[in-house]
C-alpha positions in Angstrom: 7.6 60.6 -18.1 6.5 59.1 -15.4 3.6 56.7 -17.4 6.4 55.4 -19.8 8.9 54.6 -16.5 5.5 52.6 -15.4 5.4 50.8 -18.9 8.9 50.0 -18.5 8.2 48.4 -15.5 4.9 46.4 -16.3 7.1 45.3 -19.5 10.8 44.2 -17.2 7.9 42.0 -14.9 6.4 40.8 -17.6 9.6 39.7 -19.4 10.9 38.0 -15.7 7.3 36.2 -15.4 7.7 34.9 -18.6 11.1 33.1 -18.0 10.9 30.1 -17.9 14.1 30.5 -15.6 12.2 32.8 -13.5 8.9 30.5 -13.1 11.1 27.6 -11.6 13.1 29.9 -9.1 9.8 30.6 -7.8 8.2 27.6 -7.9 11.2 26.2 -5.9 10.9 29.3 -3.4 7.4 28.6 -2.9 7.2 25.2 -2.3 10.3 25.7 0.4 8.2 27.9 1.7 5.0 26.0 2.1 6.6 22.6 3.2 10.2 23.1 5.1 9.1 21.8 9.0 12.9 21.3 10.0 14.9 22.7 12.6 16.9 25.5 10.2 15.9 28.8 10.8 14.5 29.3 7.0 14.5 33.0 6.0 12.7 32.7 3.1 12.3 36.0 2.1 15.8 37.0 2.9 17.3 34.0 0.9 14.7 34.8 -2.1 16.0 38.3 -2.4 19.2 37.3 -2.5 19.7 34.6 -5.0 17.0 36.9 -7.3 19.7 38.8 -7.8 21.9 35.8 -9.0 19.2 34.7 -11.0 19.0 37.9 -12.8 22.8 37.8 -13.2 22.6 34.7 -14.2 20.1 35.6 -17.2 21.2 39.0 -18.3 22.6 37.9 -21.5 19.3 35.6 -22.2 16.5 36.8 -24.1 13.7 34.2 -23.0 16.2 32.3 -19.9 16.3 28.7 -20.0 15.2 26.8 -16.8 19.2 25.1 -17.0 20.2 29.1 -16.1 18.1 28.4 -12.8 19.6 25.0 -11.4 22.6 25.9 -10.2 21.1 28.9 -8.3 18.2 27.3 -6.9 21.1 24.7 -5.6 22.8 27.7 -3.5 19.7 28.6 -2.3 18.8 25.4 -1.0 22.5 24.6 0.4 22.3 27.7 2.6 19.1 26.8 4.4 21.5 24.5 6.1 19.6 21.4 6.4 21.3 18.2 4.9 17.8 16.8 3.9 16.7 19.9 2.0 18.6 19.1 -1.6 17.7 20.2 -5.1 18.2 17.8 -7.8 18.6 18.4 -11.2 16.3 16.4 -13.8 18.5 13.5 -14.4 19.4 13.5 -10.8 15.6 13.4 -9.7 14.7 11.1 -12.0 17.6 8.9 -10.7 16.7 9.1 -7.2 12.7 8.2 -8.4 13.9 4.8 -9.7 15.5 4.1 -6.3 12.8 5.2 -4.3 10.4 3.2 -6.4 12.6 0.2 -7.1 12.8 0.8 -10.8 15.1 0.1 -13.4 18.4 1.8 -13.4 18.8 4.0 -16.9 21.4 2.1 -18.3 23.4 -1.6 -17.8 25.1 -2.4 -14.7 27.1 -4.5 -12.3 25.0 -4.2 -9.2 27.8 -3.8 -7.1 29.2 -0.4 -4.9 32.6 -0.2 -4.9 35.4 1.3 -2.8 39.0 2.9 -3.8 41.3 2.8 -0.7 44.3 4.7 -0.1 47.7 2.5 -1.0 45.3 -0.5 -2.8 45.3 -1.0 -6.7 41.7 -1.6 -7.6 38.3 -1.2 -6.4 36.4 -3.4 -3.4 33.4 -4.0 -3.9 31.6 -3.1 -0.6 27.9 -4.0 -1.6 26.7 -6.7 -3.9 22.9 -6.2 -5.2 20.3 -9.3 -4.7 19.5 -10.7 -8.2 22.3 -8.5 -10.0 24.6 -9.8 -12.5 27.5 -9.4 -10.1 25.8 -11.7 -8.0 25.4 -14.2 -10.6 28.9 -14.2 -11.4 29.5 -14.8 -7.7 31.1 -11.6 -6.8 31.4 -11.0 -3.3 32.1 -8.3 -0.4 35.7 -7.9 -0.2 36.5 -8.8 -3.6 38.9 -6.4 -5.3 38.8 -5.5 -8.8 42.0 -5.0 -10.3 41.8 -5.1 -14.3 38.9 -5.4 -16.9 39.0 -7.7 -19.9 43.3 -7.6 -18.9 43.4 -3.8 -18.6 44.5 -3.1 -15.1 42.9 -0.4 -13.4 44.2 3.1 -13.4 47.3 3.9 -10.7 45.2 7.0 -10.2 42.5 6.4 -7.9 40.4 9.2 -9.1 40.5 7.8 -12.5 39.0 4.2 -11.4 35.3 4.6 -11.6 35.3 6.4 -14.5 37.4 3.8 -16.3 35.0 0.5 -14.8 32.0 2.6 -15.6 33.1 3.1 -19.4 33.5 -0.3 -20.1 30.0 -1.7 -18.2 27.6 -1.8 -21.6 25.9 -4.8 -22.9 28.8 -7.1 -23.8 30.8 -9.2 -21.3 33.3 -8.1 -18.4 35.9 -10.3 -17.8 36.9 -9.2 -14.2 40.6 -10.0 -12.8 39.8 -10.1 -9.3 41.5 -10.7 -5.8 39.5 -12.5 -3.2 41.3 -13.3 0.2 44.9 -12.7 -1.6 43.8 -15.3 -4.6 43.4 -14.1 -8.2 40.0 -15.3 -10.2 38.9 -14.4 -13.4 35.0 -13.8 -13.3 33.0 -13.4 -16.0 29.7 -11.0 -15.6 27.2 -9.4 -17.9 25.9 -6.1 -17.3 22.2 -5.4 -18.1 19.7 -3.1 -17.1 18.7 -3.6 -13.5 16.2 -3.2 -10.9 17.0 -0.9 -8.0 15.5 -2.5 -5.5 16.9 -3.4 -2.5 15.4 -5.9 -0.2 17.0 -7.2 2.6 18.8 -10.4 3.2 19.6 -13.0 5.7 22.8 -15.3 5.8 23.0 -18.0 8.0 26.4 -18.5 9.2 27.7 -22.2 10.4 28.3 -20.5 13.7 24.3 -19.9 14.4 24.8 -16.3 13.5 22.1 -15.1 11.5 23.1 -11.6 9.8 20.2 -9.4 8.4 21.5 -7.3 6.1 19.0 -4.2 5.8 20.4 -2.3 2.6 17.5 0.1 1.8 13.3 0.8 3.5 12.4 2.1 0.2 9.8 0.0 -0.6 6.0 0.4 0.5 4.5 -3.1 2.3 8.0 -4.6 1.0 10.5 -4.0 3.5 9.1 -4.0 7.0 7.2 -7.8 6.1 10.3 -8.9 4.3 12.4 -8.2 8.1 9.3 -10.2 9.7 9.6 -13.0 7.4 13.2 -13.0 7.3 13.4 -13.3 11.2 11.2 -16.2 11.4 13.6 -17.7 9.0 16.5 -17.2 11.3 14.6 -18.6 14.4 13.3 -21.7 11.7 17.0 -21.9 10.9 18.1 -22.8 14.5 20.0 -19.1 14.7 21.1 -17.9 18.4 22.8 -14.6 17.6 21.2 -12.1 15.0 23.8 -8.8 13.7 21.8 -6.4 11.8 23.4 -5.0 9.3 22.8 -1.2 8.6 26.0 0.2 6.8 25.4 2.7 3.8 21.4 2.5 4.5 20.4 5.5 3.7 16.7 5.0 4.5 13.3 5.6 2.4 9.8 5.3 4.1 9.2 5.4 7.7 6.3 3.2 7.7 9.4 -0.2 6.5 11.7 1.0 9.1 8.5 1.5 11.9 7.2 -2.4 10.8 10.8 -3.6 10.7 11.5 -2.5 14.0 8.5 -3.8 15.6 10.1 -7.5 14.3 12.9 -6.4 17.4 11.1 -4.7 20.3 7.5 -4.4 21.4 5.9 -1.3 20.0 7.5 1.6 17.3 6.2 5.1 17.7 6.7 8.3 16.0 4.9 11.7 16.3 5.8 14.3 12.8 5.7 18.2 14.0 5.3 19.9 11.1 4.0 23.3 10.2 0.4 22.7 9.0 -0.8 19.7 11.7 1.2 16.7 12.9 0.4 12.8 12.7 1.3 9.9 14.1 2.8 6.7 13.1 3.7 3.2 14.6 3.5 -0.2 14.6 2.1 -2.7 17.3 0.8 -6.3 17.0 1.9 -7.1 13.7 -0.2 -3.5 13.0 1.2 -0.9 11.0 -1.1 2.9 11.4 -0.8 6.2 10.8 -3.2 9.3 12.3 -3.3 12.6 11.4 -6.3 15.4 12.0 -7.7 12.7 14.7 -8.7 10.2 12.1 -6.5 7.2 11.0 -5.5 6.7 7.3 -4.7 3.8 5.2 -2.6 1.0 7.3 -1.6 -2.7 6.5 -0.8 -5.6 8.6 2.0 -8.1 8.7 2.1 -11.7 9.8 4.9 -10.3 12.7 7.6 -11.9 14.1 9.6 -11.0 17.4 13.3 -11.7 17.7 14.0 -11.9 21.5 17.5 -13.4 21.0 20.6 -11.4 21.7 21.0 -8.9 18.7 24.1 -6.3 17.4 23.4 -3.7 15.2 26.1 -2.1 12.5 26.1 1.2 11.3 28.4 3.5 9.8 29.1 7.4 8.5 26.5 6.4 6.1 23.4 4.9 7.7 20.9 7.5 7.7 17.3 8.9 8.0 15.3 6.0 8.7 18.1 3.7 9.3 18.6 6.0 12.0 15.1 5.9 13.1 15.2 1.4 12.9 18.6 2.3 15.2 17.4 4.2 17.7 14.3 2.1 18.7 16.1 -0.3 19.2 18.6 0.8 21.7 15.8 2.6 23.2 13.2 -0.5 23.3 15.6 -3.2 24.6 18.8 -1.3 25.0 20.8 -3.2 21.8 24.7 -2.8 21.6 25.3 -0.9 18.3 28.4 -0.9 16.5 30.7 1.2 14.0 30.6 5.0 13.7 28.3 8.2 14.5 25.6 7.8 11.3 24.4 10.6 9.2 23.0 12.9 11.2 19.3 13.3 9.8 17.7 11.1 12.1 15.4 13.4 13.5 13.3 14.6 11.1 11.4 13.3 8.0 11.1 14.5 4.2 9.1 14.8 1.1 10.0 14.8 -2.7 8.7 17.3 -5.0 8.8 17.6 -8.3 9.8 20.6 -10.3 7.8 21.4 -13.5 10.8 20.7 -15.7 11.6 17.9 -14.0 14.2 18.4 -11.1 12.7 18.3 -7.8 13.2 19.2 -4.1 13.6 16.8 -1.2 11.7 18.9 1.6 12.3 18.8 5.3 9.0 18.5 6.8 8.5 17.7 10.0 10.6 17.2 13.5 9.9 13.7 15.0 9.2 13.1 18.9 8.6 10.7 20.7 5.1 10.0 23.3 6.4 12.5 25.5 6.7 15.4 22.9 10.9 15.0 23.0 12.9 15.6 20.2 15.2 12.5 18.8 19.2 13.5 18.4 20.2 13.9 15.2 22.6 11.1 15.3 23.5 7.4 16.2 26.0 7.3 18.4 27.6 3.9 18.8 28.2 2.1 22.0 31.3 0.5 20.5 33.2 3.5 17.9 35.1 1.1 15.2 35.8 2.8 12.0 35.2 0.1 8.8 38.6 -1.3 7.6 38.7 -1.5 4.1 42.4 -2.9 3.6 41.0 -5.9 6.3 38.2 -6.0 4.1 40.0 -6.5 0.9 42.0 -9.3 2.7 38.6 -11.0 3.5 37.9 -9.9 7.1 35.0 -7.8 7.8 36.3 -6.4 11.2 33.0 -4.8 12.8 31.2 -8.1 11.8 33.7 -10.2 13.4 33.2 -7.5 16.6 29.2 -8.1 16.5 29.9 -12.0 16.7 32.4 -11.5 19.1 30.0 -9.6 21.1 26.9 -11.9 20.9 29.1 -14.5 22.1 29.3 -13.1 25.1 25.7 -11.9 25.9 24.6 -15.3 25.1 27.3 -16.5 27.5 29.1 -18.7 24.3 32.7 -18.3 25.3 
């Protein structure tokens, strides 16, 4: 009796080591394991336990249990390590989030825009308009509401809007019934497959205002030049006043938003804590390093500009990571007014993506940054001016925390 209840046992792990199911639950757990460096108190073994037993629920009725069966339990899993950079992502999502990073193509035709419904306004705003998208072509701009497509109002519903816009975007023309500023215009743009990425921009305003607008640091030796080169532009351009622009960044690598900061204050500096040996990164004299196990690795240089001009930074609810990290050297190297709301909160830490063998992945808390004394960033921006974005101003054509920044840069640089 006793060999056959062994059997039975050899044969109920083998059957759970041959699930595919099984094999990514652990591959997940095991990687969380190796990598998480954050601040969440991990319990790794405890969570494992746990969500093994939804895992077996989840597969009781499945003979050999598809990895699909897995997803949604590796999801709670991750959720309840607590840590808003620890995420799992299904395949499409991953994949998704790869063309971002990257700067790929998106999977399927598009406007290039990011759009807004608010409360008690028919339509969409469009809040963001891609470089070198088709919406920009068309010459559709922030503030602009959408309000029918091809003559077909928008839904009354506003959960209902997206989805009916993103129906219609394929590979014919859009005829877009738009407001701008309380005047109609019919524009005329045609989606097509785009790239996602996002470099940043400079406007130079009649006023001598030069604004920066940062959307993204995804980008390796892209972004952090691009804010050098940009900034000699504005000084070329005769600019006085600079407002750096950092709503709905939601960062990428820390070596951009290191070099782009250094285009602002003197020297950038971070040190990573994680839990197999730490390293060092920063950027000085147009110098961009990183050091870990006492020897320095691959680095690039910049032709490097310094902006010693009066400068305002905006942020909002979604500026985070290393948008966070651009932020706070700033108002820590030279003390810069920022403006607009508390950001994400995950500015204190950095993160990895892994990839899952079937192709959904893990973004990995891994280490705690410090600064040259060994202190710990806070998690968060906190503005020295709190002004919530006004979306109904917005639609009407003013961009209140813009007009704030200006406002404010008038009066550092005495320009009453």
């Amino acid at each position: 009796m006793l060999k056959r209840g062994l059997w039975g046992l050899v044969l109920l792990l083998g059957l759970a080591l041959a699930s595919p199911a099984q094999d990514l639950f652990n591959e997940a757990s095991r990687l969380l394991s190796s990598y998480y460096g954050g601040f969440a108190q991990l319990r790794i073994e405890e969570l494992r336990q746990k969500y093994q037993q939804e895992l077996e629920k989840a597969c009781a009725q499945e003979a050999t249990c598809p990895t699909q069966k897995a997803h949604p339990v590796i999801q709670a899993l991750v959720a309840e390590v607590g840590d808003r950079h620890t995420r799992f992502f299904t395949p499409e999502e991953y994949a998704e989030i790869q063309r971002r990073l990257s700067g790929g193509q998106s999977s399927r035709p598009q406007l290039g825009v990011q759009l807004q419904v608010v409360p008690g306004l028919a339509g969409l705003v469009v809040v963001e308009v891609l470089s070198e998208s088709p919406a920009e072509e068309a010459g559709l701009r922030r503030g602009d509401r959408i309000l029918a497509i091809n003559g077909e109002p928008l839904p009354e519903a506003e959960s209902e809007r997206l989805a009916f816009l993103r129906e219609r975007v394929g590979e014919l023309p859009l005829s877009l019934t738009i407001e701008r500023a309380q005047r109609r215009l019919e524009v005329v743009v045609q989606p097509r497959v785009i790239s996602l990425r996002q470099l940043p921009s400079l406007v130079l305003r009649p006023d001598g205002v030069a604004v920066l607008r940062i959307p993204s640091f995804s980008g390796y030796q892209q972004v952090g030049p691009r804010i050098h080169e940009l900034v000699r532009q504005a000084q070329a351009g005769g600019a006085w006043g600079m407002v750096v622009d950092l709503r709905n960044n939601g960062g990428g690598l820390l070596s951009e938003c290191l070099v782009g900061a250094g285009a602002f204050v003197e020297e950038t500096y971070r040190r990573l804590e994680d839990n197999l040996r730490p390293s060092e990164q920063g950027y000085k004299n147009g110098y961009y390093y990183f050091r870990s196990g006492g020897q320095e690795r691959p680095q690039y240089l910049v032709q490097p500009a310094r902006w010693t001009g009066p400068v305002v930074v905006l942020v909002n609810e979604r500026t985070a990571s290393c948008a966070e990290f651009f932020t706070f050297d700033l108002q820590e190297g030279r003390k810069i007014p920022v403006i607009g709301q508390p950001t994400a909160g995950v500015g204190n830490t950095t993160t990895i993506f892994l990839r899952l063998f079937d192709g959904s992945g893990l973004q990995v808390t891994t280490a705690k940054a410090q600064r040259r004394d060994g202190s710990y960033y806070q998690d968060r921006v906190i503005p020295d001016l709190s002004l919530a974005e006004d979306w109904g101003a917005l639609a009407e054509g003013r961009d209140l925390l813009l007009e704030k920044a200006v406002e404010l840069l008038a009066k550092m640089a005495g320009r009453f």
